[in-house]
C-alpha positions as CSV (number, residue, x, y, z in Angstrom):
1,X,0.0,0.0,0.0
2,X,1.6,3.4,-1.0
3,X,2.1,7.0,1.1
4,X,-1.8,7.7,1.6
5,X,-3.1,10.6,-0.8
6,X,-3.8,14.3,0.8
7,X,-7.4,14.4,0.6
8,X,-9.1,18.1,0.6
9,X,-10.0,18.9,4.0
10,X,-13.6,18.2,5.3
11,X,-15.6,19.0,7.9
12,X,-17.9,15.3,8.5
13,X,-20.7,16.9,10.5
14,X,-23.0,14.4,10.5
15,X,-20.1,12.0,12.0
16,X,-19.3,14.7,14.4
17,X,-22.7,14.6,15.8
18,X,-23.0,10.8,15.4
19,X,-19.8,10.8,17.8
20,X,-21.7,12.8,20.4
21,X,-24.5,11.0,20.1
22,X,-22.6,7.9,21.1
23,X,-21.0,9.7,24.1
24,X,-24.6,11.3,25.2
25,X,-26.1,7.9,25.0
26,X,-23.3,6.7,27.3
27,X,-24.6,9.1,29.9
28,X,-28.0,8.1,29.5
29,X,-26.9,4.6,30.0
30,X,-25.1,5.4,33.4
31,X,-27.8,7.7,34.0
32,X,-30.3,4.8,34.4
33,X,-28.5,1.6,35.9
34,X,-29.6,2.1,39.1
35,X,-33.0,1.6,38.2
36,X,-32.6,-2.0,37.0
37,X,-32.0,-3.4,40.0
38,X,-28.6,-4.7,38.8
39,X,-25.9,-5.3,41.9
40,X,-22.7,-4.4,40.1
41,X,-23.9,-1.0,40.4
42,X,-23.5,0.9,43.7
43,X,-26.4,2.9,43.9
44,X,-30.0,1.1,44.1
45,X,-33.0,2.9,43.2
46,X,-36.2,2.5,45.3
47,X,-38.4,2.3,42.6
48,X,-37.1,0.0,39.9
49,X,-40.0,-1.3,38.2
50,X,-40.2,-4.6,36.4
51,X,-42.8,-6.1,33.3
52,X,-44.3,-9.2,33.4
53,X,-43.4,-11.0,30.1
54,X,-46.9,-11.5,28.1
55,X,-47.8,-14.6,27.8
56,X,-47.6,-14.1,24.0
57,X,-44.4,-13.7,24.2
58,X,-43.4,-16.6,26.7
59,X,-45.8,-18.8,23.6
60,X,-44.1,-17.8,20.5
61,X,-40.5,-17.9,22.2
62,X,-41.2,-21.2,23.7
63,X,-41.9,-22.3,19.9
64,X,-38.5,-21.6,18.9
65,X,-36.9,-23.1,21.5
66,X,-36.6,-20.1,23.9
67,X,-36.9,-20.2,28.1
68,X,-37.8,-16.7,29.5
69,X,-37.8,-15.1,32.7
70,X,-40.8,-14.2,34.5
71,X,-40.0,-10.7,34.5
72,X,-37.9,-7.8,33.1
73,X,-37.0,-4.4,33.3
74,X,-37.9,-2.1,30.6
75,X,-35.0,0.2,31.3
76,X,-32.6,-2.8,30.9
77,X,-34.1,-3.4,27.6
78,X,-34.4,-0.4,26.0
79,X,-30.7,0.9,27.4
80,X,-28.4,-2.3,28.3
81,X,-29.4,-3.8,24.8
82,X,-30.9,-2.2,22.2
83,X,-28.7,1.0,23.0
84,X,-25.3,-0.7,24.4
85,X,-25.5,-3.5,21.7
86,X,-24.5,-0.7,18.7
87,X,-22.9,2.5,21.1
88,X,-19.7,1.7,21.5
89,X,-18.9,-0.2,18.2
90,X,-20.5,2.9,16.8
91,X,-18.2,5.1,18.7
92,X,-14.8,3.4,17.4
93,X,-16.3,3.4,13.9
94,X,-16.2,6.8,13.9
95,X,-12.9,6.9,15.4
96,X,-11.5,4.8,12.8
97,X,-12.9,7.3,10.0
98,X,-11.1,10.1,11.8
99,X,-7.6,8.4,12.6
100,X,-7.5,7.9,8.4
101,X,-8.3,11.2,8.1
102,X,-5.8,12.2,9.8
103,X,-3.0,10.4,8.5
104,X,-4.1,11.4,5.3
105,X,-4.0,15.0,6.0
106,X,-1.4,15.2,8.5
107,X,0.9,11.8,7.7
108,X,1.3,9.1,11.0
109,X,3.5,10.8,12.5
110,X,1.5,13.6,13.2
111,X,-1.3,11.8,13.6
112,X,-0.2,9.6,16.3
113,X,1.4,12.9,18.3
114,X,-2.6,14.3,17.7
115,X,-4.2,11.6,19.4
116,X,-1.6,11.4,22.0
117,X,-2.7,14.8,22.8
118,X,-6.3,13.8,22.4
119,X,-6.8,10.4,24.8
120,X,-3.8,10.4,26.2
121,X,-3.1,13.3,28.1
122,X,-7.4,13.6,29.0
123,X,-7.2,10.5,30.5
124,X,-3.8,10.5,32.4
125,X,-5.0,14.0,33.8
126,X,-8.4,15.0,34.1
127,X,-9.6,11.5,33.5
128,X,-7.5,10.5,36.8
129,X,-9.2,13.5,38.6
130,X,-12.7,12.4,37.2
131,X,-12.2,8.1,38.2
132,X,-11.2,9.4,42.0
133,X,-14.0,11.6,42.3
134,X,-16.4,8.7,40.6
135,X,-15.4,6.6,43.9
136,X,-15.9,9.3,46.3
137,X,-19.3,9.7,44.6
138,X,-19.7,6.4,45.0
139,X,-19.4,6.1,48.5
140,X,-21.7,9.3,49.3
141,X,-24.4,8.6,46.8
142,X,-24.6,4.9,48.7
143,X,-24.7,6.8,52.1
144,X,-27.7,8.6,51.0
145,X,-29.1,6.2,48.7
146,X,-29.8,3.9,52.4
147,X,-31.1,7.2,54.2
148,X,-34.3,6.2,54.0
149,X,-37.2,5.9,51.3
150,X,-40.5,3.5,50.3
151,X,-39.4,1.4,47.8
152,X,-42.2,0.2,45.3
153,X,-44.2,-2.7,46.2
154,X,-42.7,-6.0,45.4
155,X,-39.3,-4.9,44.1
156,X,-36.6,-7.3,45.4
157,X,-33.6,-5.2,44.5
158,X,-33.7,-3.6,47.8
159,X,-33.9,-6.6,49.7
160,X,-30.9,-8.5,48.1
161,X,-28.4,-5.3,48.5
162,X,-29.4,-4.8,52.0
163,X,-28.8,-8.2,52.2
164,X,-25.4,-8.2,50.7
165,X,-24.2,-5.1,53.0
166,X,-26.0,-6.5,56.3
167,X,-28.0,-3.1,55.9
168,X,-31.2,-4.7,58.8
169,X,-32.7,-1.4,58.4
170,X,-33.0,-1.6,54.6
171,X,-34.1,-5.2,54.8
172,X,-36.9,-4.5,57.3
173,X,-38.2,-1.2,54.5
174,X,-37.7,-3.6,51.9
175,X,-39.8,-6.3,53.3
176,X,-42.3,-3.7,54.9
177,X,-43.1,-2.3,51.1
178,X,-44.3,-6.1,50.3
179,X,-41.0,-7.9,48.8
180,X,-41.1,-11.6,49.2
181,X,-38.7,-12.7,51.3
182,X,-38.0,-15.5,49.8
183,X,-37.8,-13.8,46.6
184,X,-34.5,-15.1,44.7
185,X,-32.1,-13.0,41.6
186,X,-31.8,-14.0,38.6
187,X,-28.8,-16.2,39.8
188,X,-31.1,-18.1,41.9
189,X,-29.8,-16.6,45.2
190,X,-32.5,-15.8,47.9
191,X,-31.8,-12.5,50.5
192,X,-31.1,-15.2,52.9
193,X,-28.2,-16.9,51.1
194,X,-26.8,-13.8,50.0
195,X,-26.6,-12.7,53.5
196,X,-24.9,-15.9,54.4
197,X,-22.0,-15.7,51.6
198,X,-21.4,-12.1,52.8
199,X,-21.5,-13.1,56.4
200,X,-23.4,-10.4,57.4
201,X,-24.6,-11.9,60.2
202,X,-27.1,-9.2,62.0
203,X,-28.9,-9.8,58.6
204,X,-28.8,-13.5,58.4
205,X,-30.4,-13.2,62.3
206,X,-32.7,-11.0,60.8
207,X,-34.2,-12.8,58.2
208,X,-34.5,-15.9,59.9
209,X,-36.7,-13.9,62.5
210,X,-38.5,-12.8,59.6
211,X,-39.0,-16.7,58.8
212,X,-37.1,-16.9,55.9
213,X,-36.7,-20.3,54.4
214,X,-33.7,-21.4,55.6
215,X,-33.5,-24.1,53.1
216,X,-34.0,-22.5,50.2
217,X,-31.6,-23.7,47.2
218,X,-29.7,-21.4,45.0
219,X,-30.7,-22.1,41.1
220,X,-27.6,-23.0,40.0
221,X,-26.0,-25.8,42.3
222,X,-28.9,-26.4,44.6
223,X,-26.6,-25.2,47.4
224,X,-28.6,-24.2,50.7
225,X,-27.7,-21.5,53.2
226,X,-26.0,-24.1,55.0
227,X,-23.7,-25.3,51.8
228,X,-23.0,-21.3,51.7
229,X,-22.1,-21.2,56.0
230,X,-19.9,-24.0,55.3
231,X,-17.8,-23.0,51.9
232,X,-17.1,-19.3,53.8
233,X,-16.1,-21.5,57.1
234,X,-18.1,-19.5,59.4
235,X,-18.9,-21.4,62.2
236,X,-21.0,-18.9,64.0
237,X,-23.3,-18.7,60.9
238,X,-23.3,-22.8,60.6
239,X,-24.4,-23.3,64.5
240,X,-27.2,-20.4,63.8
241,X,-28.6,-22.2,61.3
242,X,-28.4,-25.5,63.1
243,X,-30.4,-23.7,65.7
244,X,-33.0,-22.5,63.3
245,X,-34.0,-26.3,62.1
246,X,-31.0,-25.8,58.5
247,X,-31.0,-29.4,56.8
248,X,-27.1,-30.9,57.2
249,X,-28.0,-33.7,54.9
250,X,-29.1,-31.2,52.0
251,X,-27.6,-32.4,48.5
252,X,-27.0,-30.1,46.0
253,X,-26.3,-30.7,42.5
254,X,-23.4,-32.6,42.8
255,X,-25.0,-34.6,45.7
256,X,-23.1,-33.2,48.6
257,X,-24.4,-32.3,52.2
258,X,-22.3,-29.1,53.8
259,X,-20.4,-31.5,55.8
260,X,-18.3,-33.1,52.0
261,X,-17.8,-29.2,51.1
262,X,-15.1,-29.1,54.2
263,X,-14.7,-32.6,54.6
264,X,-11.5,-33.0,52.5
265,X,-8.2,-32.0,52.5
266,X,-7.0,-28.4,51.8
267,X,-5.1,-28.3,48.6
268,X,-4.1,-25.8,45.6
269,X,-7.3,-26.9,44.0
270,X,-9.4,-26.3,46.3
271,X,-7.5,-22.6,47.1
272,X,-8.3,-22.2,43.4
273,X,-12.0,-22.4,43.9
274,X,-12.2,-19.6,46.5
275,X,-9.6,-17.3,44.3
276,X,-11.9,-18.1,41.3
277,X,-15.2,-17.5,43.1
278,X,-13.5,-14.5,44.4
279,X,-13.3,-13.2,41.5
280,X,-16.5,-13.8,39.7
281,X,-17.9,-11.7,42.6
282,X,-14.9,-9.0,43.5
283,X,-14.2,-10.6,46.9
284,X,-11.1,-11.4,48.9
285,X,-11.2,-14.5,50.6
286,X,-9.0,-14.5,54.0
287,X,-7.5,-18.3,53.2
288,X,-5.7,-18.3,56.4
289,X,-9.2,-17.7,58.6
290,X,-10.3,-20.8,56.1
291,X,-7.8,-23.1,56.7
292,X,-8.4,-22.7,60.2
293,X,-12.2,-22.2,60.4
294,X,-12.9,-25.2,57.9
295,X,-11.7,-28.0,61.1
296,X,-14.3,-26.1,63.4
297,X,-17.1,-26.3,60.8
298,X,-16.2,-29.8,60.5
299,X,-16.7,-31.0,63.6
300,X,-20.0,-28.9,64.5
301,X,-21.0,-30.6,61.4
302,X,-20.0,-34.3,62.5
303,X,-21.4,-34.0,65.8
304,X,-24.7,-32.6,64.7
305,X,-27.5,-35.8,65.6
306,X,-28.6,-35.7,61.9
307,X,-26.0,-36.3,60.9
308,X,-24.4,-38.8,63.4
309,X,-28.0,-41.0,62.9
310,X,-26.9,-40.9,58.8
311,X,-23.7,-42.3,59.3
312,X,-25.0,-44.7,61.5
313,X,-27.5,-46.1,58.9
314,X,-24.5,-46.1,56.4
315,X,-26.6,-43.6,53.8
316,X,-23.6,-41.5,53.4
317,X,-20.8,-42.1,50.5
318,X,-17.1,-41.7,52.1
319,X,-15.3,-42.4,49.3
320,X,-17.1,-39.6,47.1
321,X,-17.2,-36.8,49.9
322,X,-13.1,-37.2,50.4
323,X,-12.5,-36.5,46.7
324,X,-10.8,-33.0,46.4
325,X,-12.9,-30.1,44.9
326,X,-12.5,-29.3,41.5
327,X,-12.2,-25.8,40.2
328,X,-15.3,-25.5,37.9
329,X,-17.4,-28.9,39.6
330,X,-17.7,-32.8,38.5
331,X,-18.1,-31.6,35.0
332,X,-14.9,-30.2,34.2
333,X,-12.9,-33.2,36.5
334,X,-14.3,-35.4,33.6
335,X,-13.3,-33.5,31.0
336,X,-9.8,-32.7,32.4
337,X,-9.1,-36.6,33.3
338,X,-9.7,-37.4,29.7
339,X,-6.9,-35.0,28.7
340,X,-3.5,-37.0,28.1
341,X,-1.0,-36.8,30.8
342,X,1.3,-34.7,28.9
343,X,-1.4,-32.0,28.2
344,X,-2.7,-31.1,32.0
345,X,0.1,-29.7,33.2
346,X,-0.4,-27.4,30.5
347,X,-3.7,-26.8,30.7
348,X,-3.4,-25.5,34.2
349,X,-0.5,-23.5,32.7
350,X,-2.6,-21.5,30.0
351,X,-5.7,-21.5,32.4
352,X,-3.6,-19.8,35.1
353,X,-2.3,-17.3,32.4
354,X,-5.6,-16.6,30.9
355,X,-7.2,-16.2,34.0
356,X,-4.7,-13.7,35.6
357,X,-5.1,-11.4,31.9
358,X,-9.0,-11.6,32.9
359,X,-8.5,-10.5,36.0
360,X,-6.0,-7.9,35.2
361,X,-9.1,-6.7,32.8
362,X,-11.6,-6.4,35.4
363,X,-10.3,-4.2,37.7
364,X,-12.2,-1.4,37.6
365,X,-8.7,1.6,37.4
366,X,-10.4,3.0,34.4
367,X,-13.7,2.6,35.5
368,X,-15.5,4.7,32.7
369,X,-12.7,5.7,30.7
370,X,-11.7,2.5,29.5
371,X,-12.7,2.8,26.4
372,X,-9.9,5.7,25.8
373,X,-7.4,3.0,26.8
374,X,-8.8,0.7,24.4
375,X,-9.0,3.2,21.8
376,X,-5.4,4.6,22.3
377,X,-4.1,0.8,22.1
378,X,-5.8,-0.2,18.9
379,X,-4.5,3.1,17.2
380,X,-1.1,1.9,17.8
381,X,-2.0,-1.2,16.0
382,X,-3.3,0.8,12.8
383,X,0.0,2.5,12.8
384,X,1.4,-0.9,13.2
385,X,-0.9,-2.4,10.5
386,X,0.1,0.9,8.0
387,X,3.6,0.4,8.4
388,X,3.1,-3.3,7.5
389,X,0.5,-2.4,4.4
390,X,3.4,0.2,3.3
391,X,6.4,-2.0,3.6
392,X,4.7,-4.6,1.8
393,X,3.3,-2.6,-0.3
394,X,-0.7,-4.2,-0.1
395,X,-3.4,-3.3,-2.3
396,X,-5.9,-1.2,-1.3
397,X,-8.8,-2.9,-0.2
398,X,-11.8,-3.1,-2.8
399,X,-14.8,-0.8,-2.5
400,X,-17.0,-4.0,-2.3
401,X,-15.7,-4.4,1.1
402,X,-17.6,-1.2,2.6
403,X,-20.5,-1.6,0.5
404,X,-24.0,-3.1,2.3
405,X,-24.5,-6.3,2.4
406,X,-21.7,-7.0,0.9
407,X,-19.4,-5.7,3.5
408,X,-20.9,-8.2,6.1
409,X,-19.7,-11.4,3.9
410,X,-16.4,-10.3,5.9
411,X,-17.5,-8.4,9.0
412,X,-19.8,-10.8,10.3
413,X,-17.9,-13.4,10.7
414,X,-15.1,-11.7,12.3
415,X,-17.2,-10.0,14.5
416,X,-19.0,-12.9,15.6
417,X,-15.7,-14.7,16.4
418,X,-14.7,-11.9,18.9
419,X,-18.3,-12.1,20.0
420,X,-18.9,-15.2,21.4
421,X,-16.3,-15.2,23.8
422,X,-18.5,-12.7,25.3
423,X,-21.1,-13.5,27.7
424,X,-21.9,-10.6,30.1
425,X,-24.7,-8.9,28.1
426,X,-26.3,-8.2,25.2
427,X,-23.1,-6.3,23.2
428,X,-19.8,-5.9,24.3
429,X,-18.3,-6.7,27.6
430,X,-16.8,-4.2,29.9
431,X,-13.5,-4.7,31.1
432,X,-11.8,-1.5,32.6
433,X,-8.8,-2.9,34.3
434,X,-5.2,-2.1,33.6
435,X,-4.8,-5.5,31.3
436,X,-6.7,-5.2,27.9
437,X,-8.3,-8.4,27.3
438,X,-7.2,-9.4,24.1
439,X,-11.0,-10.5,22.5
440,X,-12.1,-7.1,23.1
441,X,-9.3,-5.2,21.7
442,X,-10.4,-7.5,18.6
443,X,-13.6,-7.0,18.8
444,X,-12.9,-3.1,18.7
445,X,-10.1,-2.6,16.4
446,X,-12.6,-5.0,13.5
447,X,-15.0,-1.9,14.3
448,X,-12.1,0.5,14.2
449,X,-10.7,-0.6,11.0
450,X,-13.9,-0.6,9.3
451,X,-14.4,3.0,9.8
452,X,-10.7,3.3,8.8
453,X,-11.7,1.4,5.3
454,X,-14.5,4.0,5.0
455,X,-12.4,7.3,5.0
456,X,-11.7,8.8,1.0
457,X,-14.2,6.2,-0.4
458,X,-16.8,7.7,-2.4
459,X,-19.2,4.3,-2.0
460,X,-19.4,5.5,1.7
461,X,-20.5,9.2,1.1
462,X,-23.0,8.0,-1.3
463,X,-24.2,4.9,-1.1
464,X,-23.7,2.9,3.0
465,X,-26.6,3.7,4.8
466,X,-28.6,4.6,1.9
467,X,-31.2,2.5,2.8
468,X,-31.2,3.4,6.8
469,X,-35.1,2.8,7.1
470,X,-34.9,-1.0,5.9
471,X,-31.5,-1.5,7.7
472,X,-33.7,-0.7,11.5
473,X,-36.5,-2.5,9.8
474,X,-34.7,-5.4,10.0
475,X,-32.7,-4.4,13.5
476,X,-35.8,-4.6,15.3
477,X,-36.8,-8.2,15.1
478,X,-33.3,-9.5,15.2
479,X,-32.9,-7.6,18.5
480,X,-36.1,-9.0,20.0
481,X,-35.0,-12.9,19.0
482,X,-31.3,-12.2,20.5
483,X,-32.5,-10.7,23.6
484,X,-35.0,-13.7,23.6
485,X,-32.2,-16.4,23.1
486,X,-29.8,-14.4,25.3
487,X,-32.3,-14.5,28.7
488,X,-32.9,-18.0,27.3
489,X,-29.3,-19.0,27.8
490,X,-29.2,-17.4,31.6
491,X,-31.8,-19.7,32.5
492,X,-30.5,-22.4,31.0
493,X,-26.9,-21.5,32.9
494,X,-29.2,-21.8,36.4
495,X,-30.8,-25.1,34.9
496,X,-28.6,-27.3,33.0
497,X,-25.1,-26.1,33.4
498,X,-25.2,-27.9,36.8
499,X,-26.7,-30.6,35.1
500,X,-23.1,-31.2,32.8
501,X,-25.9,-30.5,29.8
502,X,-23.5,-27.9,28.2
503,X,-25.3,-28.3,24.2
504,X,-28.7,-25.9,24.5
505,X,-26.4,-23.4,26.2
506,X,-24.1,-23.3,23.7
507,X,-26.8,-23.4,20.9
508,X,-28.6,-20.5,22.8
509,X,-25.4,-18.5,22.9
510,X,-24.2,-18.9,19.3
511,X,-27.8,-17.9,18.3
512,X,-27.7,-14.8,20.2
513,X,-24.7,-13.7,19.5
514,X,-24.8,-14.1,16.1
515,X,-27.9,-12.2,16.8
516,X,-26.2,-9.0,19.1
517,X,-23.3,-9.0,15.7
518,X,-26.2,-8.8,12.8
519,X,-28.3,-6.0,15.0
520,X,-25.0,-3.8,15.9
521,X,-23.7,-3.6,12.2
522,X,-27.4,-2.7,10.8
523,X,-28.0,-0.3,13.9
524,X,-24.5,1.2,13.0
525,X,-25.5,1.9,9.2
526,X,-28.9,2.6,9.8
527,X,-27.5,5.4,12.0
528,X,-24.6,6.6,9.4
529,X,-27.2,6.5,7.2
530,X,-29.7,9.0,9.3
531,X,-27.0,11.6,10.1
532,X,-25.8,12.0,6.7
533,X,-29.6,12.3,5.3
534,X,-30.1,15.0,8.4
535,X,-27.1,16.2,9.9
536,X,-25.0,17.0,7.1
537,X,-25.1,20.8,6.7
538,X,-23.6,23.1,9.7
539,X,-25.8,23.7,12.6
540,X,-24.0,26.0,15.5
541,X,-26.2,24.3,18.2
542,X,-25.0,20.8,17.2
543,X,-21.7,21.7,16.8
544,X,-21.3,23.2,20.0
545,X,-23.0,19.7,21.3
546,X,-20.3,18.1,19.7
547,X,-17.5,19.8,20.9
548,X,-18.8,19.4,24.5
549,X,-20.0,16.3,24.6
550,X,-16.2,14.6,25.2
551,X,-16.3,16.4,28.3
552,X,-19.4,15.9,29.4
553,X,-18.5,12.2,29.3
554,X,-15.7,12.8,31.1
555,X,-16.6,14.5,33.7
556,X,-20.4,13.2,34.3
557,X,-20.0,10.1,36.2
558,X,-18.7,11.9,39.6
559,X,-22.0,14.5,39.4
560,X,-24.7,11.5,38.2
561,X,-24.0,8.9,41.3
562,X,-24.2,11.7,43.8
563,X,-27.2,12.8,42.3
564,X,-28.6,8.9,41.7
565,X,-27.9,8.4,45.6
566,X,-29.6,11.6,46.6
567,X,-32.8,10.9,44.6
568,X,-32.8,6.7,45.3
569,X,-35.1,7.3,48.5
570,X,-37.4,9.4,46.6
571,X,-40.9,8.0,46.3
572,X,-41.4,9.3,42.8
573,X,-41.8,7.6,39.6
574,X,-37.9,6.0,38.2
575,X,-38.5,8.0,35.0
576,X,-38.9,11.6,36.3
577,X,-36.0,10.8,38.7
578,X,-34.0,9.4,36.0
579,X,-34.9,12.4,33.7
580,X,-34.0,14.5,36.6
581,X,-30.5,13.1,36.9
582,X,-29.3,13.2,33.8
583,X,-31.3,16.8,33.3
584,X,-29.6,17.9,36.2
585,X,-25.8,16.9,35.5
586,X,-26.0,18.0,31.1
587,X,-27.2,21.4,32.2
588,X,-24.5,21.6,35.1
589,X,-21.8,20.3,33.4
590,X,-22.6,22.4,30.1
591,X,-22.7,25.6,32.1
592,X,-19.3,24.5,33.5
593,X,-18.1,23.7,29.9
594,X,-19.3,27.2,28.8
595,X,-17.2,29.2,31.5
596,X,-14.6,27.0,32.8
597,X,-13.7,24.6,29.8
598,X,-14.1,25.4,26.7
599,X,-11.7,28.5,26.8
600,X,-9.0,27.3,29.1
601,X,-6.5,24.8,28.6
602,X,-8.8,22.0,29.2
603,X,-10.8,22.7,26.4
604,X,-7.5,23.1,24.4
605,X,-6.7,19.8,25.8
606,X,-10.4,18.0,25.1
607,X,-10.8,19.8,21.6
608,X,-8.4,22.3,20.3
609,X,-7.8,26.2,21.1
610,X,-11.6,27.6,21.1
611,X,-11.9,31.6,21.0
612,X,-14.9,33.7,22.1
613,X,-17.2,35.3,19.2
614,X,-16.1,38.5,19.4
615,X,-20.1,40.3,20.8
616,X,-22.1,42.1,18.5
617,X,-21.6,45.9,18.4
């Protein structure tokens, strides 16, 4: 490929505003998580209302094979997957279209030294200023998101965070407004068990006052309150549910009582589990107060008169309760044993290595700014790529390759390969650690680069997203079928993965995600197509939306969790509060941007030197 040509310089305003319009989105996204009841996020709304799934639905999904929840929440629909399964591939689609622009114009060089000044420097700076104050926020919006408040009748949410933080206060206004307190997430995990696994145990006293079912099972492993007492080694918590009538010869899944979780020896293994559990749910197990507790579990358990009359009638299996644990369950012990001997030793190798990356991936440093990290990263790889292209002198790539559908004979298939490793929602997962995680920074760059394809091609001016109306004509069914097969494959993770029947998950996963890939890149084009048809002409208003929108991003995460803590008590309806949030931090932060960004040296730094109109005489 030869020295790009210097293309006449253009103003894209439609792609302009289609870039803030990603970013906005983004806010509106934040702006309403805490109404969906979801427990990665720190504040909880009171009211977080929920739909029941017509029974027209649960008929014609059940026809193709599907398994739906109960319930869901609007909000998660309409903004964790029909908006965040296109935003941010539409975000670095439009970044790609700008970096070629810019090495056109300016040479790589230049362009790299541009974007440096761009990503870089915000995020190293005022980004770092932004993620500390996002976990201050975090902290006071949770203080007075548990000040007090009715929550709406028969929302759980409250219930299993108050359960999780040993917050007896919230649990006793969560079960007051009518919550069930039996009620269980969509992990199968009941208020009661939760409370256990966090030893909280002023709230595990609580709700067994309250008569909860102490024997409830968790939908995925059938594991009791009692399995849970046991696998943290809290004996306090074991001999409290003892007291309260808990079942020691409970079975779970893989047909062990609470007394074969501790009953073997500790091992690597075995520390494996609790540093893998760990870190599916962000928690630091103390393996020393294990180690130590795990002998005094095991002998309140032995001596328990359940159990002693089992083991007297011979009922229990010895040789299968001293097996060793088995990071993953039964399942995967099978699986590794057929393995030949030369190739464990590397499995545990390459496991061990992937898992650290993961982890590395998840920690939350660039909470959310990430995807400047990710972005920064994946230009350095188009330089890379150019400098390959150049000294090899490729061909540029034919126009066929941009042009709808054609384009997607190569796009989705590449797409869907990055996607299927993904399983955290409907779209991308979010990894904001330190570590990029090496499906994701594929999953981008494919994005990336076909925005970079698109830049000085006349079949993308005139002809991609010609047809916009037909390309979200054909988005919207394909949404409702992937979201279908996608909540279809979460109940089938509670339901059959314990089960070892690993096909319909797979199956249900493969569909959707094929699914999430085919809505994106239509959403995407559909959306290119809209802003060229009716943002392509200069419009000061949208402009000046444009510019401010990167720091509006920035800086709105701090400003939106105070503000969703300070509202979550509230008894008003979720969508005036949510309006009012997000309302509340655009207008504060754009009067900020007005008179304390735009014409300093952080607007220089977010946007380029910016002077003031010169006023009318």
């Amino acid at each position: 490929m030869e020295s790009p040509p210097i293309l006449e310089k253009k103003r894209y305003h439609d792609l302009d505003a289609l870039r803030a319009t990603a970013m906005l989105l983004g806010i509106l996204l934040h702006g309403v998580i805490s109404f969906m009841g979801e427990k990665y996020w720190p504040i909880q709304d009171t009211q977080s209302p929920y739909w029941e799934v017509p029974a027209e639905i649960h008929e014609a999904g059940s026809a193709i094979g599907m398994e739906l929840p109960e319930e869901f929440s609007p909000y998660k629909f309409v903004f964790m997957q029909a908006i965040h399964g296109f935003r941010m591939p539409l975000f670095f689609v439009v970044s790609g279209f700008f970096a070629a622009m810019l090495w056109r114009q300016r040479g790589m060089k230049e362009m790299l030294k541009h974007r440096a000044k761009r990503i870089l420097l915000p995020l190293f700076t005022l980004g770092a200023v932004m993620i500390i104050a996002t976990w201050i926020a975090m902290i006071t919006g949770g203080l007075l998101a548990n000040m007090g408040g009715e929550t709406n009748k028969g929302n759980p949410s409250d219930l299993w965070s108050s359960a999780e933080q040993g917050d007896v206060e919230g649990i006793y206004r969560a079960l007051k407004s009518g919550t069930d307190i039996n009620v269980k997430n969509k992990e199968g995990q009941s208020a009661l068990s939760l409370a256990v696994f966090w030893r909280q145990k002023d709230a595990v006293k609580a709700l067994l006052e309250k008569e909860a079912d102490i024997n409830s099972s968790n939908g995925l492993d059938q594991n009791t309150p009692l399995h849970m007492a046991t696998f943290v080694a809290d004996a306090e918590l074991v001999e409290l549910l003892l007291e309260y009538e808990a079942n020691p010869l409970a079975k779970n899944t893989r047909n062990e009582t609470p007394l074969a979780v501790v009953r073997g020896e500790w091992s690597s293994e075995l520390e494996g589990v609790y540093k893998f559990i760990g870190g599916l749910t962000k928690r630091e197990f103390d393996m020393e107060r294990i180690k130590r507790e795990r002998l005094r579990v095991r002998d309140i358990l032995v001596n328990d008169q359940r159990v002693i009359r089992q083991e007297d009638t011979a009922s229990t299996e010895p040789e299968r309760t001293e097996k060793k644990e088995f990071p993953g369950g039964e399942q995967f012990r099978q699986y590794y044993e057929k393995l030949p001997d030369w190739a464990k030793p590397i499995s545990w190798i390459v496991g061990g290595v992937i898992g650290a990356i993961w982890a590395g991936s998840m920690v939350p440093a660039f909470h959310h700014l990430w995807f400047l990290f990710y972005l920064m990263i994946i230009i350095l790889l188009f330089a890379l790529v150019m400098w390959i292209a150049k000294k090899w002198k490729f061909r540029a790539w034919a126009d066929w390759t941009i042009k709808m559908p054609l384009c997607l004979l190569w796009l989705f298939p590449l797409t869907f390969i990055a996607q299927v490793t993904m399983w955290q929602s409907f779209g991308p997962d979010t990894h904001t650690g330190p570590i990029p995680w090496p499906p994701k920074v594929l999953y981008y760059a494919i994005f990336f680069g076909f925005g970079a394809l698109c830049h000085g091609r006349d079949v993308f001016e005139e002809q991609l997203g010609k047809y916009w109306w037909l390309s979200f004509l054909i988005a919207g069914p394909v949404l409702l079928v992937g979201v279908g097969f996608l909540e279809t494959r979460n109940v089938q993770l509670g339901t059959q993965l314990s089960q070892g029947n690993f096909k319909p998950i797979v199956i249900s996963h493969l569909i959707a995600s094929a699914c999430i890939v085919l809505y994106c890149w239509l959403v995407i084009f559909g959306f290119i197509g809209v802003f060229r048809q009716f943002f392509s002409g200069e419009n000061k208003t949208i402009r000046y939306l444009s510019d401010s929108s990167y720091w509006l991003y920035v800086a709105h995460m701090p400003l939106m969790m105070f503000l969703q803590g300070l509202v979550a008590p509230w008894a008003m309806p979720s969508l005036v509060k949510f309006l009012l949030v997000c309302g509340v931090t655009v207008g504060l932060l754009l009067l900020m941007y007005e008179y304390v960004i735009r014409y300093t040296f952080i607007g220089t730094m977010l946007n380029g030197k910016r002077m003031r109109e010169p006023a009318a005489s």
